[in-house]
C-alpha positions as CSV (number, residue, x, y, z in Angstrom):
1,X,-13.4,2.6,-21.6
2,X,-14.1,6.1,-20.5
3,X,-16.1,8.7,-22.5
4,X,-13.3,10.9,-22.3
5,X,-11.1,8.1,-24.8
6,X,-14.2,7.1,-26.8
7,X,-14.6,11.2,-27.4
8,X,-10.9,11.2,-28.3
9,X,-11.1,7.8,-30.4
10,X,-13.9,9.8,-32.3
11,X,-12.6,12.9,-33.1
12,X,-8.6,11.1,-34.7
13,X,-10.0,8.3,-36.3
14,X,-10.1,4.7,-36.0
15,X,-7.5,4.2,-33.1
16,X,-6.9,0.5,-34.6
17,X,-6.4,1.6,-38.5
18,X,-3.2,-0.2,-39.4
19,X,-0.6,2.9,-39.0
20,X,2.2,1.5,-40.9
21,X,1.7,-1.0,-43.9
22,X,4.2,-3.3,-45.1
23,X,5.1,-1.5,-48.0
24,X,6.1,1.9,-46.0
25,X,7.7,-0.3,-43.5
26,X,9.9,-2.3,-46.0
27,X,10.4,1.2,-47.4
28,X,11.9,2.6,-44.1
29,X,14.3,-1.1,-44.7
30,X,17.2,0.6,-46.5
31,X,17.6,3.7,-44.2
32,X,17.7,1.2,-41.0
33,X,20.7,-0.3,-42.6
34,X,22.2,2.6,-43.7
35,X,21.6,4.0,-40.3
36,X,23.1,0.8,-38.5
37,X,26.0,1.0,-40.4
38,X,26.6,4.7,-39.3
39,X,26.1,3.9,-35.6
40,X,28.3,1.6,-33.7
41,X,25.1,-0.3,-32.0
42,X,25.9,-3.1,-28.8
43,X,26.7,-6.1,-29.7
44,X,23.5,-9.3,-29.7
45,X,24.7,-10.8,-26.5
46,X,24.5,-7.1,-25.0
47,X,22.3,-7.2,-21.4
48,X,19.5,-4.2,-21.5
49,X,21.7,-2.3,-19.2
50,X,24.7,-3.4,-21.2
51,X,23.2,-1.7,-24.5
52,X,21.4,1.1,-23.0
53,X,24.8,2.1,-21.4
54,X,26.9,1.3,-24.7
55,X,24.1,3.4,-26.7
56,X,23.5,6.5,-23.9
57,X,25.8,8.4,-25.9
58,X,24.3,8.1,-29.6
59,X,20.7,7.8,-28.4
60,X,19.8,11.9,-29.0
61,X,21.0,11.5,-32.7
62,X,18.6,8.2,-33.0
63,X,15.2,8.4,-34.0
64,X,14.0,7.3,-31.1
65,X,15.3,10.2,-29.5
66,X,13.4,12.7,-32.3
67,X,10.2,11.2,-31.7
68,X,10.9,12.1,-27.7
69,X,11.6,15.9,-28.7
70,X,8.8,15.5,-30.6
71,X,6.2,14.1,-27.6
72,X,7.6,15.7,-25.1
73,X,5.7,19.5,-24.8
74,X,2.9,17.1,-25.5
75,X,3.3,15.0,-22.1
76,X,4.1,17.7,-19.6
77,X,0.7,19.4,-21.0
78,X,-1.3,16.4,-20.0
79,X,0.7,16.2,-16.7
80,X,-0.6,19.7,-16.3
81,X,1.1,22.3,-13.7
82,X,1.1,19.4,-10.8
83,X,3.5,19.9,-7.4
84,X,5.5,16.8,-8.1
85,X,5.9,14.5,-11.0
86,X,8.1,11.6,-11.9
87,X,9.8,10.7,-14.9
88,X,10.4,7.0,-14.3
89,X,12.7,5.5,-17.3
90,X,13.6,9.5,-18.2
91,X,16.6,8.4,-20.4
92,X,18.6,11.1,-21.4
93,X,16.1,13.4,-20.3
94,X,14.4,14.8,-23.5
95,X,11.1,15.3,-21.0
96,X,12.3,16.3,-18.0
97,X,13.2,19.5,-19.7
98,X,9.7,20.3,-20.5
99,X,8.7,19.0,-17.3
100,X,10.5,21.2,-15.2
101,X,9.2,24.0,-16.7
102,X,5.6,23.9,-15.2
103,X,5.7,21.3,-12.4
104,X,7.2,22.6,-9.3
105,X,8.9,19.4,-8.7
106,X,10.7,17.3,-11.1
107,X,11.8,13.6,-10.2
108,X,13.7,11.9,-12.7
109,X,14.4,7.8,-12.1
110,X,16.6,5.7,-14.6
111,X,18.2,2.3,-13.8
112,X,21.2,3.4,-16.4
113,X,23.8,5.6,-15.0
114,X,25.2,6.5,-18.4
115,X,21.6,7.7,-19.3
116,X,21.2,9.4,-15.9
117,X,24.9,10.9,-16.8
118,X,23.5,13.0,-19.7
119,X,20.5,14.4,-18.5
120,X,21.9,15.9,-15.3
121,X,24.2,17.5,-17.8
122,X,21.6,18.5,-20.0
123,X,19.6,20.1,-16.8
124,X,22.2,21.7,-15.4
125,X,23.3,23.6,-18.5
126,X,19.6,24.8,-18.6
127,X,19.9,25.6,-15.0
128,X,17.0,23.5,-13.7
129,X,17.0,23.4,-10.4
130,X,13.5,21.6,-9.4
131,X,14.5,18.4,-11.0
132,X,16.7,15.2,-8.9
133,X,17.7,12.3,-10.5
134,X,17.8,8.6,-9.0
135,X,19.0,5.5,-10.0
136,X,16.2,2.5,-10.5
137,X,14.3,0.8,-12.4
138,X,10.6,1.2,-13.6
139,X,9.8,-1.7,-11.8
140,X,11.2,-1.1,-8.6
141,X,10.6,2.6,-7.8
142,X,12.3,3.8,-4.4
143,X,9.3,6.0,-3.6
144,X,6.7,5.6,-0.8
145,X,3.2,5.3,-1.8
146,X,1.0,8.1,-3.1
147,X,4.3,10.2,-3.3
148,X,3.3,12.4,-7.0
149,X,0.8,14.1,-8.4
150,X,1.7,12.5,-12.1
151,X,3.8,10.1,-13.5
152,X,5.2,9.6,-16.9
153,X,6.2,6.3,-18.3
154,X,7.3,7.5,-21.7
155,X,7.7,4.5,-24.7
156,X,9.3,2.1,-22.2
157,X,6.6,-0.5,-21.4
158,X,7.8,-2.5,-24.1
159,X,11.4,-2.1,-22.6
160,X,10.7,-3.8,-20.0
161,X,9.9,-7.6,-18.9
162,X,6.9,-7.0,-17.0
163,X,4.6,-4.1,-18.4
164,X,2.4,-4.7,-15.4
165,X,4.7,-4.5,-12.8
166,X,5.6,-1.1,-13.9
167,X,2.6,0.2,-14.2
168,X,1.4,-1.6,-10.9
169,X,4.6,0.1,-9.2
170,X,3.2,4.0,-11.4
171,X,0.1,3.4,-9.9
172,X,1.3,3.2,-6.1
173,X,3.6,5.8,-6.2
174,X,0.7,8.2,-7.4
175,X,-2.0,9.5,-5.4
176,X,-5.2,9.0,-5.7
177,X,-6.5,10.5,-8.5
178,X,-3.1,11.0,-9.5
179,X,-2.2,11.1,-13.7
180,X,-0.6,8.1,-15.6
181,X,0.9,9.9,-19.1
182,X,2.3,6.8,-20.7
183,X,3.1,7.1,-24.7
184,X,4.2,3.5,-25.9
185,X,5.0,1.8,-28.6
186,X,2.8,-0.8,-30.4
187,X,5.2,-2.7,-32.4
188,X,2.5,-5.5,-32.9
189,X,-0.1,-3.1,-34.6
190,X,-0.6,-4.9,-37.5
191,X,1.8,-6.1,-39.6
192,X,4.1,-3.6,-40.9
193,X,4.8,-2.2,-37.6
194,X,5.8,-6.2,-36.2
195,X,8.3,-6.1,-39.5
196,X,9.8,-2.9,-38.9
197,X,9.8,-3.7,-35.3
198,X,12.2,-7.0,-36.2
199,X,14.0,-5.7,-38.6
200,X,15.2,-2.9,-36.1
201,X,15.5,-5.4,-33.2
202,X,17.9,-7.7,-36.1
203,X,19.6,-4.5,-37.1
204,X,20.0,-2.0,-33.8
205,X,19.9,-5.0,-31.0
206,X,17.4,-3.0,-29.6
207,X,16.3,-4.8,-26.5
208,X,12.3,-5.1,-27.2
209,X,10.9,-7.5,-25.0
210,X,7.1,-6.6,-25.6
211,X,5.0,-6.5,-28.5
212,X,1.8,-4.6,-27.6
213,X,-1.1,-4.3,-30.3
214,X,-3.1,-0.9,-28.9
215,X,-5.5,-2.6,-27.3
216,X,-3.5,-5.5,-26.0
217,X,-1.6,-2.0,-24.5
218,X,-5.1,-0.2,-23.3
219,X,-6.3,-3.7,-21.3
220,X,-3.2,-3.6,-19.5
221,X,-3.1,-0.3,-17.9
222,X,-6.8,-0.7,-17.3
223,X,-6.2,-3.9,-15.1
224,X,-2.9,-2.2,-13.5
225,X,-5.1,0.2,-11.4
226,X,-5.5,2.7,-14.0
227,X,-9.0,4.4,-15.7
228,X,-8.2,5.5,-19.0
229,X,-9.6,9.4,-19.8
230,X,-7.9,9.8,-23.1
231,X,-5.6,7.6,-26.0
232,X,-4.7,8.4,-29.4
233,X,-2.5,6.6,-32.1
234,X,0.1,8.6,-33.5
235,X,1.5,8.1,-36.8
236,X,5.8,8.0,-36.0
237,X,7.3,5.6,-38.2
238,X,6.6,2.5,-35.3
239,X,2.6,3.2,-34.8
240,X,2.4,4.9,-31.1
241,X,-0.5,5.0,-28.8
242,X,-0.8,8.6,-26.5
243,X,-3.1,7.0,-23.3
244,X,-3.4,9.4,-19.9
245,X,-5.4,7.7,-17.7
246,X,-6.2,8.1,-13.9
247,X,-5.2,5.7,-10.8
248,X,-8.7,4.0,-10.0
């Protein structure tokens, strides 16, 4: 690990202190149902795309979506004022609104057309006009290599069924040098966040198909390419790890 994180590390606290215990998770229990019961969630047989397309529509009023609003001045400072950036898995575009509004060059790349459906909306009612949206996946960007300055892979690594193909496919499509900004979940750090994150996977279908611990998380952007400058573990109700790091 680079000085940079150990400096960071140092100056939040313990980046592996249990964020989430199992009484404040079982706490959270009775609004996830109440919340469930308010929002008409995909059925369990729903594909990925099937339930990210039923949900496009309710996602901004989930709480998922706050803790975007929430991250997302943060990510397009540590993007920095590059010439072009993409937002690969941009959702219904809570980032690329921040985003646009110091890179010169906004790319935007979704494999959900509902998703992809709302945030052109959303940036053309801002009138954004350095941001284009295309339809893929995480792990199959369209982009020739060494094509952006940064790359954001906000909180879906563990969306995904191969983390490392994802980040393999960031890492090419940056150039050298170029700026990984990847927030992510870590619904295996410790075990009030693996409860909450069941309970809400029981509850809300949601599609989780990895359970990272932060380290488990750090290891695998390190062998994907990537030198980690800086991580942090954010307290949100499902413990969150900030990592930037750098294509090697």
């Amino acid at each position: 690990m680079s000085s940079a994180a150990r400096d960071i590390s140092r100056s939040t606290g313990s980046p592996l202190q249990p964020c989430l215990g199992v009484k404040v998770a079982a706490g959270w229990l009775a609004g996830l149902i109440a919340r469930r019961r308010r929002f008409g969630y995909p059925p369990a047989m729903a594909s990925p795309a099937q339930f990210w397309s039923q949900f496009a529509a309710r996602y901004d009023g989930h709480v998922l979506s706050r803790d975007a609003v929430v991250l997302s001045p943060r990510i397009a400072n540590a993007t920095g004022p590059v010439e072009r950036v993409l937002d690969a898995g941009c959702g219904t575009g809570q980032v690329i609104v921040e985003l646009a509004r110091i890179a010169k060059r906004v790319d935007a790349a979704d494999f959900v057309d509902e998703m992809l459906t709302i945030a052109r909306r959303k940036a053309q009612t801002l009138g954004l006009t350095n941001v284009s949206f295309e339809k893929m996946g995480v792990d199959a960007l369209a982009f020739p290599d060494g094509s952006f300055d940064a790359v954001v892979l906000s909180n879906v690594l563990h969306l995904v069924d191969d983390p490392g193909k994802a980040l393999r496919e960031a890492r090419r499509v940056l150039k050298p040098g170029g700026k990984l900004v990847a927030p992510s979940y870590c619904h295996a750090e410790g075990l009030g966040a693996l409860l909450l994150s069941h309970v809400s996977a029981l509850l809300f279908r949601l599609p989780v198909r990895q359970r990272f611990s932060v380290n488990e998380l750090l290891r695998l952007v390190e062998s994907s390419g990537f030198s980690i400058e800086g991580r942090e573990v954010l307290r949100f109700k499902m413990p969150l790890v900030f990592v930037e790091a750098r294509a090697a």
